[in-house]
C-alpha positions as CSV (number, residue, x, y, z in Angstrom):
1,X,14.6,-37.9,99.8
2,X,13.2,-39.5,102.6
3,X,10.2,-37.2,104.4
4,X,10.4,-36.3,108.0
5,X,7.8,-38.5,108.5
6,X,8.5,-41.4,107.0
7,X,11.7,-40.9,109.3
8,X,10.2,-41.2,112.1
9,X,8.1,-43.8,110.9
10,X,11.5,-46.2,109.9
11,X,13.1,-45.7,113.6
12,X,10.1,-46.3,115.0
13,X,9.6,-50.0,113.5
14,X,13.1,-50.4,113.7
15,X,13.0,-49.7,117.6
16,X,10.0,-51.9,117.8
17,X,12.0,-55.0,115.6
18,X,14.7,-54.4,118.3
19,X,12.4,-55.0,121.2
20,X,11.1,-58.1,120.1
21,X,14.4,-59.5,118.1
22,X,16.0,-62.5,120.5
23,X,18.8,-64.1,117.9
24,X,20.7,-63.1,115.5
25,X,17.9,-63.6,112.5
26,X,15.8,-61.4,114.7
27,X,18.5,-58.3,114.7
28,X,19.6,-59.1,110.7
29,X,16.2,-58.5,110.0
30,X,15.5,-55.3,111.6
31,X,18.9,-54.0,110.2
32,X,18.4,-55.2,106.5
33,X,14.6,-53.4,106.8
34,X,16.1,-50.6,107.8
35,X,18.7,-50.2,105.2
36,X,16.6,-50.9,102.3
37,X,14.2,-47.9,103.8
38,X,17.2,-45.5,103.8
39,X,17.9,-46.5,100.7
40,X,21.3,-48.6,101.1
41,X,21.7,-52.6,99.7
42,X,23.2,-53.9,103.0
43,X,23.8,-53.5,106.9
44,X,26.8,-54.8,108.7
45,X,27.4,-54.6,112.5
46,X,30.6,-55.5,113.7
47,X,31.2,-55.7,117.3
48,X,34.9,-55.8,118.9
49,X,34.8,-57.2,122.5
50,X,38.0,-58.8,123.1
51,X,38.9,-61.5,122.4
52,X,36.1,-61.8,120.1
53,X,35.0,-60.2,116.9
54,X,31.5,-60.0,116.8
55,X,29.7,-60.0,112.8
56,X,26.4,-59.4,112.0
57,X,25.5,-58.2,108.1
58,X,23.4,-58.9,105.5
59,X,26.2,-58.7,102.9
60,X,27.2,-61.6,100.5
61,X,27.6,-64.6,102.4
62,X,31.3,-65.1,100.5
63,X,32.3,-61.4,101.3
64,X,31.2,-61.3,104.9
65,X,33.3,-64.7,105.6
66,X,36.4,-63.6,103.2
67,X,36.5,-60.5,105.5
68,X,36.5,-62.4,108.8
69,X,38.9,-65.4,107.6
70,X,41.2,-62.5,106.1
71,X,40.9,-60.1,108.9
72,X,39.8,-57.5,106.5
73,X,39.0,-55.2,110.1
74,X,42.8,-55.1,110.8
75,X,42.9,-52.9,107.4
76,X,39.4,-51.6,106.6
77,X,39.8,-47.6,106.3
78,X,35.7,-47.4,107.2
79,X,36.7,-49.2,110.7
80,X,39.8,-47.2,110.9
81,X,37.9,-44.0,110.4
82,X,35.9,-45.3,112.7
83,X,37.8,-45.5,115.7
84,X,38.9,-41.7,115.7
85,X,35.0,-40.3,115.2
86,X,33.0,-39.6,117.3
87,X,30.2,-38.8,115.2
88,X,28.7,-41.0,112.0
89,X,29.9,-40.5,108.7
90,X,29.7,-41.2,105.1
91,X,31.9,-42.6,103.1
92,X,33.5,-44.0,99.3
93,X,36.9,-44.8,97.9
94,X,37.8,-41.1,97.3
95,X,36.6,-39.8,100.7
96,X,38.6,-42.3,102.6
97,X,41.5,-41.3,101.1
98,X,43.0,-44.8,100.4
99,X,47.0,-44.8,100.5
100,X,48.5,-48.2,101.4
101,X,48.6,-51.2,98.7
102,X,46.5,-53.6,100.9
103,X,43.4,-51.1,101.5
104,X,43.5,-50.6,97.7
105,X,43.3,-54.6,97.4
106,X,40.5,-54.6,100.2
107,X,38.2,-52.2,98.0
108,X,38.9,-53.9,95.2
109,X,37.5,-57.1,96.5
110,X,34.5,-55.0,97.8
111,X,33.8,-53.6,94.9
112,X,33.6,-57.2,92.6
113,X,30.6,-57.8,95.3
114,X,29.1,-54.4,94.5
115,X,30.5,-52.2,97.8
116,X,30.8,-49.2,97.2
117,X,29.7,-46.5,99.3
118,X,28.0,-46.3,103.1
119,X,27.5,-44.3,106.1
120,X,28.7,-45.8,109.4
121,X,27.9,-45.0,112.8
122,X,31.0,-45.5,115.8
123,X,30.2,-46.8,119.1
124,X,32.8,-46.7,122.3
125,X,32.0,-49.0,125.3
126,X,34.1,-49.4,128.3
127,X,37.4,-51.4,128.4
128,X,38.4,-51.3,125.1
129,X,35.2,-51.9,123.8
130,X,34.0,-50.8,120.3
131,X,31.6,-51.1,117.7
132,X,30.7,-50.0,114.4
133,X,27.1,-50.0,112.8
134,X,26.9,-49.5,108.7
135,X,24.6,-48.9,106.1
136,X,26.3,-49.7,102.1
137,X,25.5,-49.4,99.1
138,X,26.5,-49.7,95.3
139,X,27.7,-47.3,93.1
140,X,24.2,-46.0,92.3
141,X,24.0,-44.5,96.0
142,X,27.2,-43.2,96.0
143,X,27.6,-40.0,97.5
144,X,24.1,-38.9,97.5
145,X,24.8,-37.0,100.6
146,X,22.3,-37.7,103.1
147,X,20.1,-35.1,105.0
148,X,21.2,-34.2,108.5
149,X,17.8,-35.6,109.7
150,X,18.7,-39.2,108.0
151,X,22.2,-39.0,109.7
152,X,20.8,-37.8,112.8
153,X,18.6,-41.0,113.1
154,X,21.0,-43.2,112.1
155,X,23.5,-42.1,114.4
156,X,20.8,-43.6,117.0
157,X,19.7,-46.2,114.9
158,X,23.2,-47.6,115.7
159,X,23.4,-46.5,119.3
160,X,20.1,-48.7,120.2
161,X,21.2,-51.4,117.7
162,X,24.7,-51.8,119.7
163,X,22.8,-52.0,122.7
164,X,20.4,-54.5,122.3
165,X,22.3,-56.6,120.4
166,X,25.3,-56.9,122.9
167,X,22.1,-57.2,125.7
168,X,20.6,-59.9,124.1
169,X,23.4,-62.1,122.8
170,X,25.9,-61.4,125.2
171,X,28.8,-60.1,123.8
172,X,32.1,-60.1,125.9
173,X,33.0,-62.2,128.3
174,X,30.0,-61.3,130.8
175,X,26.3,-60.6,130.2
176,X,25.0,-57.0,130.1
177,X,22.7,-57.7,132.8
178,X,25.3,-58.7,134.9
179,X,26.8,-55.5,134.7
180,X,26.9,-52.7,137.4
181,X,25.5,-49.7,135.7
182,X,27.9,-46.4,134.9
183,X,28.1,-43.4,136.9
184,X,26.9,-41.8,133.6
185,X,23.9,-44.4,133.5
186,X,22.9,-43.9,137.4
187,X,23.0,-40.1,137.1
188,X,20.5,-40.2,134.1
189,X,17.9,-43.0,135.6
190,X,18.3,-40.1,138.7
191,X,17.4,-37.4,136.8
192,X,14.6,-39.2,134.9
193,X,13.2,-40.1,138.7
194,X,12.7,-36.6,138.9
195,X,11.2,-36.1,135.9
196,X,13.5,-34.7,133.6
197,X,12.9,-35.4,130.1
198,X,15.7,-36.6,128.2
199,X,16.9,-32.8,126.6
200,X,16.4,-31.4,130.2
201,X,18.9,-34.4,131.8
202,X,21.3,-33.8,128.5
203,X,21.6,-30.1,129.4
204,X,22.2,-30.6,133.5
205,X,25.1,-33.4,132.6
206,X,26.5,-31.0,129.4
207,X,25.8,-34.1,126.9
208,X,23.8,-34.7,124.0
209,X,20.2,-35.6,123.6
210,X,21.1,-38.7,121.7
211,X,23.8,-39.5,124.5
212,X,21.5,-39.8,127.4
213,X,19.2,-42.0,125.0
214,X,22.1,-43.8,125.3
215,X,22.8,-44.2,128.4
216,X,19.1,-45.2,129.6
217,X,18.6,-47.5,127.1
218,X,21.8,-49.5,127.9
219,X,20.3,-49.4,132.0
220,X,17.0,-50.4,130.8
221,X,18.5,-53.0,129.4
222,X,20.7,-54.2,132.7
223,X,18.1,-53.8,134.8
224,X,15.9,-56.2,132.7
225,X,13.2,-53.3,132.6
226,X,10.7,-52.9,129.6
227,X,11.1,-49.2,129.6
228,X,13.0,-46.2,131.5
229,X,10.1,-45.8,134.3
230,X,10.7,-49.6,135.3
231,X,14.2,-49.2,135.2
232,X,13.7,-45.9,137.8
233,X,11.8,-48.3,140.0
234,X,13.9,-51.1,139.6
235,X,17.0,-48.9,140.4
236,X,15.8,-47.7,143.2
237,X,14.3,-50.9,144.8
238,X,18.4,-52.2,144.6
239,X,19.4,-49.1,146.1
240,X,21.2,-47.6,143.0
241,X,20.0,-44.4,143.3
242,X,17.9,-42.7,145.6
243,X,14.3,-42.9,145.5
């Protein structure tokens, strides 16, 4: 079991890989740390901005393009799941509750590559857009269930990964920072302008802690800022929201 501290420790150097990670190597890196430190084999991001399918993972190089080349997303009962959560789960054969012929196949093929198990994080964007951010493992991980702490964090973990990474490699057909921000995104940069700290802004707009994270980091992020205060600053130098 991993300690509280040691938590906080793991998102903290994860956080800090995704500021400085600039390519694809950078971002496979900080996942794969990350997964090994929760105590899963492999990560694999996969990001769904038409008409592109975005991959990132650290699974077997044979699996990962087998998947792509067979459209394994179009059946994949972790990506189905997936799209009707809201929250992240975990996940095996039996929990899934696999019914059609070609799912059973898929797992099959996962399993020869030692698949088993994982706990996978959903991510909604705007205009279709969707992601989803997993941690696998093999059978000896299997359904250890996770503490709500571990969950908790990696529920963020792949909130800030989704972020960055469609930030930085541009995803879709326009760059983030091209982007107008949200009306959710302007009314949390104007509630941290007047000093609201992120539970604070989470209770006045009736959404999570972790959603307002969120929100500013995806700002941040558009506005080319290095953290929230800049992005305040920033935003209210272009007139986005009131000074």
């Amino acid at each position: 079991m991993v300690s509280v501290t040691v938590l906080d420790l793991t998102f903290r150097d994860f956080v800090d890989a995704l500021e400085t990670a600039h390519d694809e190597m950078g971002f496979k890196g900080a996942a794969d740390r990350l997964a090994a430190r929760l105590g899963y084999r492999w990560f694999a991001y996969l990001g769904f901005s038409e008409p592109a399918l975005k991959v990132l993972s650290s699974y077997p190089n044979s699996w990962a393009q087998q998947y792509v080349e067979q459209r394994y997303e179009d059946i994949d009962p972790v990506v189905g799941l997936a799209r009707s959560s809201q929250r992240s789960f975990q996940w095996d054969r039996r929990t899934l509750g696999i019914a059609s012929a070609a799912q059973q196949r898929f797992f099959a093929e996962a399993a020869k590559f030692g698949i088993h198990c994982g706990a996978t994080v959903p991510i909604r964007g705007g205009f279709g857009r969707f992601a989803a951010f997993t941690l696998a493992g093999n059978r000896d991980a299997s359904l250890e269930q996770r503490p709500t702490e571990v969950m908790d964090m990696l529920q963020l973990a792949g909130l800030y990964y989704h972020a960055h990474v469609y930030a930085k490699l541009q995803l879709g057909l326009n760059r983030l920072a091209d982007m107008p921000l949200t009306q959710r995104e302007r009314q949390c940069l104007f509630w941290a302008a007047r000093g609201k700290k992120m539970p604070e802004t989470a209770q006045i707009l009736g959404i999570s802690t972790r959603t307002v994270v969120f929100h500013l980091e995806n700002a941040r992020s558009k506005l080319s800022a290095s953290t929230v205060a800049q992005a305040v600053v920033e935003a209210a130098n272009r007139g986005i929201i009131l000074s």
